[in-house]
N, C-alpha and C positions, 0 to 999 in steps of 0.2 A: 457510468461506472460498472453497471451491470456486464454489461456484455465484454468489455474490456475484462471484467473477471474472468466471463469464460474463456474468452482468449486466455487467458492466464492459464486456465486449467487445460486449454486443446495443448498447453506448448509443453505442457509436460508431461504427455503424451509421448514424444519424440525428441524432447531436449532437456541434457541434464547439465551441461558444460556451455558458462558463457566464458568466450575469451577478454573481453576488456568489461571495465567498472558499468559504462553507457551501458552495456545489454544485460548486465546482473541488475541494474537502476529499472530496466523498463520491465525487465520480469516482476522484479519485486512491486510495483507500480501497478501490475495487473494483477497478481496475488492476493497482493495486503493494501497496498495505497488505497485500490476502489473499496476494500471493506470499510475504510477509514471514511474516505468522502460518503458509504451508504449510512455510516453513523449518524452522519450530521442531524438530518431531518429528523431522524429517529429521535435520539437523546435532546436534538435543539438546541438553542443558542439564549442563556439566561436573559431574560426581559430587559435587565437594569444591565448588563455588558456593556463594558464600553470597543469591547473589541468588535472589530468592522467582520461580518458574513464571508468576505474574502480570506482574510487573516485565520480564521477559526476554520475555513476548508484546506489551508495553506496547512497548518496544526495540523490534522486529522491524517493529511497524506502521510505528510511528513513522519506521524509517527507508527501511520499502516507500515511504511519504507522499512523505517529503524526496525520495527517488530521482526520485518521479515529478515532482515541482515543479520539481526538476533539469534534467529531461527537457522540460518543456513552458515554462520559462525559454530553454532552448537554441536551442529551434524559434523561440521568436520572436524573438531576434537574428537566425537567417537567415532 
């Protein structure tokens, strides 16, 4: 996830306009998704959880994703 961030950060560099959902998903994916999957290990997954290591990195993208659609929602109201 690492380096996929920097990817994220080289591409905005020289791209600011994606035309379809798929390449604003995979921006957002390198952005905010990997900060989500580098949380995991960090913060950890409760002892007694019954939710499966897969499900709780599946979580984490998902809401790196949302963060970022959040984020770039916002910007284009102002």
């Amino acid at each position: 996830p690492f380096r996929d961030m920097i990817e994220g950060m080289r591409l905005d560099l020289w791209k600011s306009r994606y035309r379809t959902f798929d390449e604003l998903y995979l921006y957002c994916y390198y952005v905010a998704g990997t900060v989500g999957l580098m949380t995991v290990p960090v913060m950890g997954i409760a002892p007694d959880s019954k939710a499966s290591a897969e499900s709780v990195y599946n979580a984490a993208l998902a809401l790196g994703i949302a963060n970022q659609l959040t984020n770039i929602l916002r910007d284009v109201g102002e």
